[in-house]
C-alpha atoms as one frame of an Amber mdcrd trajectory, in Angstrom:
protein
  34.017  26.665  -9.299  35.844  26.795  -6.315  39.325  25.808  -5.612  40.498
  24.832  -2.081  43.305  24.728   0.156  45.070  24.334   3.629  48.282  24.710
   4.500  47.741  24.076   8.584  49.926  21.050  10.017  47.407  21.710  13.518
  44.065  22.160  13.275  41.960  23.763  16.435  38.595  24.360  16.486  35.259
  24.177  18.020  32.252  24.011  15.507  28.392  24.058  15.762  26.633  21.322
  13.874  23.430  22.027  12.088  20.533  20.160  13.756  19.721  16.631  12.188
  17.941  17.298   9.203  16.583  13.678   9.198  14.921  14.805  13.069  13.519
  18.183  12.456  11.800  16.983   9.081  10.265  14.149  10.780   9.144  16.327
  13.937   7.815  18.185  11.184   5.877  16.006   9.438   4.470  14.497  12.660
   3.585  18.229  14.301   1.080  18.677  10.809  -0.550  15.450  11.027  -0.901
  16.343  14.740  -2.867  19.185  13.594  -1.077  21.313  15.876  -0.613  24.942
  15.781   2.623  27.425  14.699   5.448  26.681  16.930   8.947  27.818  17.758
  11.681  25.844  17.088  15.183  24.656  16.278  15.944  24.373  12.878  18.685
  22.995  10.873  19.420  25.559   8.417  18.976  22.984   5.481  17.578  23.733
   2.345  15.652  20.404   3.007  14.450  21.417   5.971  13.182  24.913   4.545
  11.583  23.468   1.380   9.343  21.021   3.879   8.640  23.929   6.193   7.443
  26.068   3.094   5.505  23.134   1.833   3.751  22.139   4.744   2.640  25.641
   5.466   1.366  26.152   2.188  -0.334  22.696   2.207  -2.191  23.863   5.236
  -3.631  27.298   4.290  -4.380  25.816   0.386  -8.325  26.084  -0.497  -8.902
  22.819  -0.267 -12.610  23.565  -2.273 -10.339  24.210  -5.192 -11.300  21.913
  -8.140  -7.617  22.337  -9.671  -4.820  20.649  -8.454  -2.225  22.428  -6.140
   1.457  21.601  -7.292   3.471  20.550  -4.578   6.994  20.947  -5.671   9.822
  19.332  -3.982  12.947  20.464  -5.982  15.420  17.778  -5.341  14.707  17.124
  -1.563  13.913  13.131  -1.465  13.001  12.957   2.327  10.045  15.748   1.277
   8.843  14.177  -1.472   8.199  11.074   0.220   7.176  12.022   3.714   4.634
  14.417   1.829   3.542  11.890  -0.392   2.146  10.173   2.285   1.077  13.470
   4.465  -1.271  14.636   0.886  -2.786  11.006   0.333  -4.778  12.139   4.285
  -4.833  15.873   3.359  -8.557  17.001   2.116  -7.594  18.555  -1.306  -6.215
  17.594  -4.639  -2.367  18.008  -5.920   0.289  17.027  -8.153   3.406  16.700
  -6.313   6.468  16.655  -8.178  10.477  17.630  -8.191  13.351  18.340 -10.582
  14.756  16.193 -13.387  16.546  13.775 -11.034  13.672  13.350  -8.545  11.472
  12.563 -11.170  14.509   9.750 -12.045  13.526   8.687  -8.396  11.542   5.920
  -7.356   8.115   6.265  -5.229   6.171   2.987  -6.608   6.900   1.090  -3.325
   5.135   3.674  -1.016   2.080   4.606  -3.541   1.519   0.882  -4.288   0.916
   0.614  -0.424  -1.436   3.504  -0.163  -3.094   2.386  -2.945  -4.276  -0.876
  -1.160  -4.832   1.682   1.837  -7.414   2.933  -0.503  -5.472   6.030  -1.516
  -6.196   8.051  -4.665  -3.112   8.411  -6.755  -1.952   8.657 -10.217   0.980
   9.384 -11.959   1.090  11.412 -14.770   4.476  10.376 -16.494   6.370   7.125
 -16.146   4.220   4.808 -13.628   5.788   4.303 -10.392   7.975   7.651 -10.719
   6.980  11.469 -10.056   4.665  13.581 -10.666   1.842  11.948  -8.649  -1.605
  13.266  -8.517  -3.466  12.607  -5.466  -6.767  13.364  -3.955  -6.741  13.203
  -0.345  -8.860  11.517   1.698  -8.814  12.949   5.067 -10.823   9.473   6.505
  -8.086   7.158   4.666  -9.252   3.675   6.491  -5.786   1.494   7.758  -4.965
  -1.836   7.382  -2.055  -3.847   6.838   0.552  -3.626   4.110   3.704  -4.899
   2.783   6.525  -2.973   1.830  10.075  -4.130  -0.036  12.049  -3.396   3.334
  15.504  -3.034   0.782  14.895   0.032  -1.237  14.663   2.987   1.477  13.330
   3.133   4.591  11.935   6.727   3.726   8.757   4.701   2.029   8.562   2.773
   5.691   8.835   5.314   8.092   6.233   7.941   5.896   3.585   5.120   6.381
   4.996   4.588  10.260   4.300   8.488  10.588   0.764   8.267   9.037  -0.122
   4.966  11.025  -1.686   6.867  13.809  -4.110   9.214  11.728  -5.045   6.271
   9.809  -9.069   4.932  10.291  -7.911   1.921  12.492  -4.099   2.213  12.293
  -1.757   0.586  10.287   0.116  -2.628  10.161   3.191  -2.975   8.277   5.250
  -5.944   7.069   8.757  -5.509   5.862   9.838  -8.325   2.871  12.929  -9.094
   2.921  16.107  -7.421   3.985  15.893  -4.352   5.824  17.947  -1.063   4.585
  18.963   1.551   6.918  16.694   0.150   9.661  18.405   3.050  11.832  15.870
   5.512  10.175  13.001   3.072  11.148  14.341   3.309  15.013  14.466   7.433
  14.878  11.167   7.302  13.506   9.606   4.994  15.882  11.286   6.658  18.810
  10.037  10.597  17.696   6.647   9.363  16.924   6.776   7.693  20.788   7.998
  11.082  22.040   4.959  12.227  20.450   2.842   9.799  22.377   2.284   7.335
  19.255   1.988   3.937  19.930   4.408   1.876  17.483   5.081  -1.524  18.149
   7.542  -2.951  16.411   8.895  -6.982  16.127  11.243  -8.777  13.819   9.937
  -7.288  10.243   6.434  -6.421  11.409   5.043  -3.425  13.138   1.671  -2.312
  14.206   0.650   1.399  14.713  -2.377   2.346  16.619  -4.793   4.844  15.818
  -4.766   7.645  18.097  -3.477  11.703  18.457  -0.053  12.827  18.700   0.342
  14.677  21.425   2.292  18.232  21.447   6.457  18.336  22.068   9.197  20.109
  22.556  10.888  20.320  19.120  14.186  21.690  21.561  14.240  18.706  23.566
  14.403  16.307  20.919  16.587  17.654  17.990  20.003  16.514  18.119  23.078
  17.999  16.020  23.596  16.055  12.832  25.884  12.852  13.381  25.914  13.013
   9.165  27.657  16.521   8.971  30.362  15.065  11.682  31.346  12.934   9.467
  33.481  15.528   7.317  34.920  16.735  10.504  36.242  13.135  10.986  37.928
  13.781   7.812  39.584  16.725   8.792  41.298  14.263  11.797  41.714  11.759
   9.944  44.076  13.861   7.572  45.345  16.594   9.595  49.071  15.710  11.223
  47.619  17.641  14.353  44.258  17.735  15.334  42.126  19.050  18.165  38.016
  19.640  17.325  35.102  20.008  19.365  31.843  19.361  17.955  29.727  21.044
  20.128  26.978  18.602  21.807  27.188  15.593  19.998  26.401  12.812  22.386
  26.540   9.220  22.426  23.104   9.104  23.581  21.321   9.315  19.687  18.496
   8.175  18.019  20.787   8.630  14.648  22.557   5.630  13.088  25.101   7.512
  11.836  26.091   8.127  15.611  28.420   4.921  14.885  31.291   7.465  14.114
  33.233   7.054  16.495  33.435   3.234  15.784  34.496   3.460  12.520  36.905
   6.358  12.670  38.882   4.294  15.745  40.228   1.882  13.141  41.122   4.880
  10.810  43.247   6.719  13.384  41.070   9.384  15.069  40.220   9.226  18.665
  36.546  10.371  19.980  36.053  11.901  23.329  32.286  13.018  24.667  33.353
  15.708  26.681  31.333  18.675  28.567  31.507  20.794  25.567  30.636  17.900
  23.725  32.795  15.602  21.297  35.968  15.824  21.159  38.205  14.404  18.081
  42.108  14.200  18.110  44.874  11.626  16.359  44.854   8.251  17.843  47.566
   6.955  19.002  47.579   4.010  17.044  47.561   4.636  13.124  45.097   3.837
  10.484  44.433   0.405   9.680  46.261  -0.511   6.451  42.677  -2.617   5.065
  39.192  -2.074   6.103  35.800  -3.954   5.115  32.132  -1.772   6.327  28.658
  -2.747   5.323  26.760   0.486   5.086  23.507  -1.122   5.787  22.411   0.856
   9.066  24.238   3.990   7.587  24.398   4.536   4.116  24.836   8.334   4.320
  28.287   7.866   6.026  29.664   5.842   3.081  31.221   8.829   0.741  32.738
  10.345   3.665  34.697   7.159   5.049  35.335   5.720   1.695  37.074   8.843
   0.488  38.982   8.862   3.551  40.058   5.566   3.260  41.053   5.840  -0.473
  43.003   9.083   0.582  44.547   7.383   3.478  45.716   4.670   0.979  43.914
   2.073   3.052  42.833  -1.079   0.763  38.706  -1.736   1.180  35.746  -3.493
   0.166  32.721  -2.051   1.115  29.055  -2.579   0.652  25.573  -2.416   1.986
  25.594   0.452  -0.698  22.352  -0.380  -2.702  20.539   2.866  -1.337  23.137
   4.841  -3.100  21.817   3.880  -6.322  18.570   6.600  -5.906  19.857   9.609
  -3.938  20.651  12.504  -5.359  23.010  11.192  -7.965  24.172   7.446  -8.354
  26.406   8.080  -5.887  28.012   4.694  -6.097  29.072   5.971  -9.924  30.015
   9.046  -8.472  32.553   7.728  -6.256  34.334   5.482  -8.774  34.274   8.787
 -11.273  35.740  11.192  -9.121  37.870   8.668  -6.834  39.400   7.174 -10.136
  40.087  11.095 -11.487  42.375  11.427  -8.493  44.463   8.699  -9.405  43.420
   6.236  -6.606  42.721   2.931  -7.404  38.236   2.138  -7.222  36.485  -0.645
  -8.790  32.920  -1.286  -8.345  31.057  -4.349  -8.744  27.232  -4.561  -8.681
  26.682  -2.205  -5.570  30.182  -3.184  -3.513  32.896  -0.640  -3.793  36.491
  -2.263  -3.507  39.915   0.078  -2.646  43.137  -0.983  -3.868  44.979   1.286
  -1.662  47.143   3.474  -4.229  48.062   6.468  -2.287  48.478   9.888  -3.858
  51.304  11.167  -1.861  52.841  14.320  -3.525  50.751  17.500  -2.824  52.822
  19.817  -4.538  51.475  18.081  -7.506  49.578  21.554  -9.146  47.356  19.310
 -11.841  44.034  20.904 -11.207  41.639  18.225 -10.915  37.832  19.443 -11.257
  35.480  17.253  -8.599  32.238  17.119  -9.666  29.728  17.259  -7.549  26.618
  16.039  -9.135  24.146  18.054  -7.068  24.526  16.202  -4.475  25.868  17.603
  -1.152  27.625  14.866   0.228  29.872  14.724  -2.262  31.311  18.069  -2.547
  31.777  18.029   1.395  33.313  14.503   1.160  36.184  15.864  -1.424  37.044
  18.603  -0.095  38.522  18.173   3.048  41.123  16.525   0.591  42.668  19.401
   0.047  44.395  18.792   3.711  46.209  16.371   1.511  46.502  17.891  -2.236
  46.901  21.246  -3.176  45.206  20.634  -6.576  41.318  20.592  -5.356  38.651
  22.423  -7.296  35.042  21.326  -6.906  32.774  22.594  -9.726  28.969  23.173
  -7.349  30.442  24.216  -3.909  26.793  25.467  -2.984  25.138  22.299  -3.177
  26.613  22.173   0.642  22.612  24.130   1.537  21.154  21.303   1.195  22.152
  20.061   4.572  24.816  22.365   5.755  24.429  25.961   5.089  27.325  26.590
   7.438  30.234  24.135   5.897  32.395  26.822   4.545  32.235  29.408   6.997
  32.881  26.378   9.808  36.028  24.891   7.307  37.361  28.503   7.035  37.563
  28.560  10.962  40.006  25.432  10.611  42.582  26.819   8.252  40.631  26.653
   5.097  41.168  29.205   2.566  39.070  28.443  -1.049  38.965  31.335  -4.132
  35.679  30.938  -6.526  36.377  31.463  -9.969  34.267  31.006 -13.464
């Protein structure tokens, strides 16, 4: 357990990002199907981004004349499991790929229903349409057109989008319904064209071609992570004085989440792309006093900006929150537990989460109130940049930050933040 605290009225600092763990995995993926060799690059740091490494290496020196099946275990990294669902259903061999208690809580049925009609050999081997999956790969895995519920995650959409082009005549995809987090679908499509894939993409239909990626610079394309800024916009949003660099952001991005800046205007933090890179100080013009967001195109930005906006006692409705349902909690849940445990005012109805604006406003209030943090990284960054505001903060997992930024503490201890662990 870890309790946290800052007593700083100004806050100056210049911090590295980790590298967008959302990029390198999918660089990742697409450098293995490539067949490519070992290569030198940037990487994020993430515990995500390890576990794929690890996986992918070991998926590419397994015997694949092995009769028994070669666990592939993805702990609770989501992107990994279904990225390398996908990779294993083309990978000569046979394995049971699988994940912790929550990831096997996590649905898959979307994306193995659509390799199945690809002609894909899968089974699973507890609760049908969930992990573990057994698959044998099938290295000439024909193409062929599929269609995909476009409104659960776009993780299912871009693992086929990445396979398209080592598929036996391509793929063609078509997206029912309402698409979630189509952001993800853009990054993928423009990495894969980096690569030299040809994706062609119009209205809820795409069509990949067969062909061979070609090699690329893993340098040139990785960007910092837009996601880890977000608790950074926190820090501005709540800090009386403010002046933070994040080194190299740019608003040139293939990352949804690069809609930061947009969103923070209206809650009193003003973005500058610099030299150095952005740079974040108070607006001029204060928070609004009621703000509405659909999350749609960037569902990983919600706890951040919803916390803020609770702590800022700003009243909201928010929603285009359905993804939040299957990540590493039910983070929707999550958010009214932890939100409501702080005394501010959260309902949630279906998958919209409404503010009522009740501002906590005495931080020499001592109560101790535990955050939990439900193994899920996002939320222990998210709450505790509140402790800018209360003195009271004590999150129960602070290590779940590894997951996507290794470097969280040591970066808020360079703004004034001072934490003490204890049992």
């Amino acid at each position: 357990m870890r309790h946290i605290l800052n007593h700083n009225n100004s806050i100056d600092c210049t911090v590295t990002l980790p590298f967008s763990k959302s990029i390198i995995n999918r660089l990742l993926v697409i450098h293995h199907l490539s067949g490519g060799n070992s290569i030198n690059r940037p990487t994020s740091g993430s515990s995500d981004t390890v576990v794929m490494e690890n996986l992918l290496r070991k998926i590419s020196t397994q015997n694949i004349n092995s009769e028994r099946f070669t666990e592939i275990n993805v702990g609770n990294a989501g992107t990994v499991m279904r990225f390398l669902t996908a990779v294993l259903a083309v990978t000569p061999g046979k394995w049971l790929i699988t994940g912790t208690e929550r990831m096997q809580q996590r649905p898959v049925q979307p994306l193995t229903d659509a390799l199945q009609k690809l002609g894909a050999e899968l089974a699973f081997t507890n609760i049908n349409g969930f992990p573990p999956v057994l698959i044998n790969g099938n290295p000439q895995l024909k193409g062929g057109t599929v269609q995909l519920n476009a409104g659960i995650s776009s993780q299912f959409i871009s693992a086929l989008m990445m396979l398209g082009p080592v598929l036996k005549g391509g793929i063609g995809i078509e997206l029912m319904g309402n698409i979630t987090s189509g952001s993800y679908i853009r990054m993928t499509q423009s990495l894969m064209k980096k690569a030299g894939a040809e994706v062609n993409i119009k209205g809820n239909a795409m069509v990949i071609k067969e062909g061979k990626y070609n090699e690329f610079d893993f340098a040139s394309i990785a960007e910092p992570d837009w996601s880890a800024a977000a608790f950074w916009y926190q820090v501005a949003a709540f800090a009386p004085e403010v002046h933070i660099i994040l080194k190299e952001l740019s608003s040139e991005s293939v990352q949804g989440d690069s809609v930061l800046p947009e969103i923070y205007e209206k809650l009193g933090v003003k973005s500058a792309f610099t030299k150095n890179g952005l740079m974040l100080t108070r607006s001029e013009k204060p928070a609004v006093s009621e703000f509405d967001y659909d999350f749609t195109e960037c569902p990983d930005l919600a706890q951040a900006v919803i916390v803020t906006c609770a702590a800022l006692g700003i009243k909201g409705r928010f929603t285009g929150l359905k993804t939040l349902r299957v990540k590493e909690t039910d983070r929707i849940e999550a958010l009214r537990n932890e939100l409501t445990k702080l005394g501010y005012g959260v309902d949630v109805v279906g998958d919209q989460i409404f503010l009522s604006g009740t501002r906590f406003t005495d931080k020499r209030d001592h109560t101790p109130v535990v955050v939990h943090c439900y193994d899920d990284h996002r939320m222990a960054m998210s709450f505790a940049t509140l402790a800018l505001l209360r003195e009271e903060i004590y999150l129960d997992d602070p290590d779940v930050v590894k997951k996507s930024y290794p470097g969280f503490w040591k970066d808020m201890e360079m703004a004034g933040f001072e934490y003490s662990d204890r049992n």
